[in-house]
DRENVO-297997 format. One record per residue (C-alpha): residue in three letters; x, y, z. Coordinates in Angstrom, 3 decimals, decimal comma, padded with zeros to 6 digits. Last residue first. Example, Ala and Ser with C-alpha at 12.3 -4.5 7.8 and 13.67 -1.06 7.14 Angstrom:
BEGIN
lokol;X;Y;Z
SER;013,670;-001,060;007,140
ALA;012,300;-004,500;007,800
This chain:
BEGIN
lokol;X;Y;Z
UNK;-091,016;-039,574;-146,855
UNK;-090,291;-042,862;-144,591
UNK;-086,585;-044,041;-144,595
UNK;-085,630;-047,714;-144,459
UNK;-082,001;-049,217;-144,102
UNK;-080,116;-051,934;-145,263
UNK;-076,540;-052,174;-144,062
UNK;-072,815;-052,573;-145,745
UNK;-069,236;-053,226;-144,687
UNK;-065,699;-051,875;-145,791
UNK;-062,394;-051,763;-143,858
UNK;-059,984;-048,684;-144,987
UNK;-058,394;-048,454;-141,222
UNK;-058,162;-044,790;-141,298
UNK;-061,223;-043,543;-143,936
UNK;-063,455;-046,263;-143,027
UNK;-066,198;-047,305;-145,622
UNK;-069,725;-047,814;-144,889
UNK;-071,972;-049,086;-148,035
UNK;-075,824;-048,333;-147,455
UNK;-078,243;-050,144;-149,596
UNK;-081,348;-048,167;-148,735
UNK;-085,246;-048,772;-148,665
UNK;-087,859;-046,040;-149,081
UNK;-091,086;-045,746;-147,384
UNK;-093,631;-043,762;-148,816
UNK;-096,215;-042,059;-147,334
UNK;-099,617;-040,550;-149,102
UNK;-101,117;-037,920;-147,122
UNK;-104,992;-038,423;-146,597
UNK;-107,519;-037,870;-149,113
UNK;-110,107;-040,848;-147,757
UNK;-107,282;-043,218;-148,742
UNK;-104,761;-043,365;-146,312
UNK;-102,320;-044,276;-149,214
UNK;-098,918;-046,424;-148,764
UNK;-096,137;-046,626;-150,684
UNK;-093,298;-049,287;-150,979
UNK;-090,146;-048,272;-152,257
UNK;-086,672;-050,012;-153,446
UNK;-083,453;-050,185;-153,730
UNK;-081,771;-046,866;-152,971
UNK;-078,084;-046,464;-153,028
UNK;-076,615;-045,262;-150,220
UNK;-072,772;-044,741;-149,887
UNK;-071,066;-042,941;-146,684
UNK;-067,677;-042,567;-146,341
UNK;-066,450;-043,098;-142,386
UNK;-064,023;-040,837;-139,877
UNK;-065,702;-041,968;-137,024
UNK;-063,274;-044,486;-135,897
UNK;-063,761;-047,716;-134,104
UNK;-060,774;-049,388;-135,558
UNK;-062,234;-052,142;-136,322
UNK;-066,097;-051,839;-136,185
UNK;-065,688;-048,567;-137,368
UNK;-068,035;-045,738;-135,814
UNK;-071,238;-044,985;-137,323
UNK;-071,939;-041,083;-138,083
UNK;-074,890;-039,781;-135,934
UNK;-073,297;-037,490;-133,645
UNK;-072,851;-037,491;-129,965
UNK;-073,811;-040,466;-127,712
UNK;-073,422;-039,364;-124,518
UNK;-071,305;-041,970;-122,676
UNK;-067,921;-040,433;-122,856
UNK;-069,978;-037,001;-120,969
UNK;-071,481;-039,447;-117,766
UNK;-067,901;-039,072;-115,840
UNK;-067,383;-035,264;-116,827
UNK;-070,910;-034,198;-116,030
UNK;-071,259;-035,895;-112,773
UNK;-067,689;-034,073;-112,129
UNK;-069,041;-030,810;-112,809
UNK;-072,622;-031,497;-110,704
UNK;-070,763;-032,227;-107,647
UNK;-067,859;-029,560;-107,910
UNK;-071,076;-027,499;-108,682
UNK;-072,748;-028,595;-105,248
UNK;-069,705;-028,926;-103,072
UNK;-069,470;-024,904;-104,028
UNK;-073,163;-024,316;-102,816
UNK;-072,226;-026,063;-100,032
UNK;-069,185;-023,964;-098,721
UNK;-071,273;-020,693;-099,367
């Protein structure tokens, strides 16, 4: 019985120590502030297709202007990203 309890204390406390390094979410933090309270803006740029040919599934890639604004500290900074459809 004893070892069954080290066990879970085990296990609970590997949780607890690893849990800060999860990375939960997908909104940026704040380079500042490091806050995760951020306004999103994308704007798209641009596109580039591609075709298989032989009447395979045409994909195109589209490319992003994102603007990243933080709600607390009110710093602004941008990023280019790509999204295949």
């Amino acid at each position: 019985m004893d070892n069954w309890l080290v066990f879970v204390g085990l296990g609970f406390l590997a949780l607890i120590l690893i849990f800060p390094f999860l990375s939960i979410g997908t909104r940026p933090r704040c380079p500042e502030c490091g806050s995760r309270k951020i306004g999103v803006q994308k704007t798209a740029t641009g596109f580039r297709s591609s075709d298989s040919g032989e009447g395979g599934d045409a994909r195109v890639q589209m490319q992003y202007n994102v603007k990243y604004r933080c709600n607390d500290c009110q710093v602004q900074w941008t990023a280019t990203a790509t999204e295949m459809q």
